[in-house]
C-alpha positions in Angstrom: 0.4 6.9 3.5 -0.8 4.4 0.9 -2.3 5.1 -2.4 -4.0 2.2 -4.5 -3.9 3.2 -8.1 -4.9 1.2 -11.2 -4.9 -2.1 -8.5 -1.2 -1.1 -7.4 -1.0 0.2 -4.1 2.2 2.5 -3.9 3.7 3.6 -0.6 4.2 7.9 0.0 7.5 7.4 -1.0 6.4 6.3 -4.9 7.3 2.3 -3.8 4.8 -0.1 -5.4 4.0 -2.7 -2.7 3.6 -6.1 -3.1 0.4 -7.9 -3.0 1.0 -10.1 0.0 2.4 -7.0 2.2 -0.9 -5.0 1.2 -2.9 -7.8 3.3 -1.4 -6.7 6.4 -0.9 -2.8 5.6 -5.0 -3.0 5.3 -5.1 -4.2 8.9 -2.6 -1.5 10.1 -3.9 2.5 10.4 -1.4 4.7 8.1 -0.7 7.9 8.5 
């Protein structure tokens, strides 16, 4: 799963993502 926080969006395993990766992660059903 995916977790925006304070306009970061860290990944379940407590990895920030980086902006242009969050584009497509929006497009893509997480678990």
């Amino acid at each position: 799963t995916t977790v925006k926080f304070l306009g970061i969006t860290w990944s379940s395993d407590g990895r920030k993502i980086p902006e242009p990766v969050i584009n497509k992660i929006d497009c893509i059903p997480t678990p």
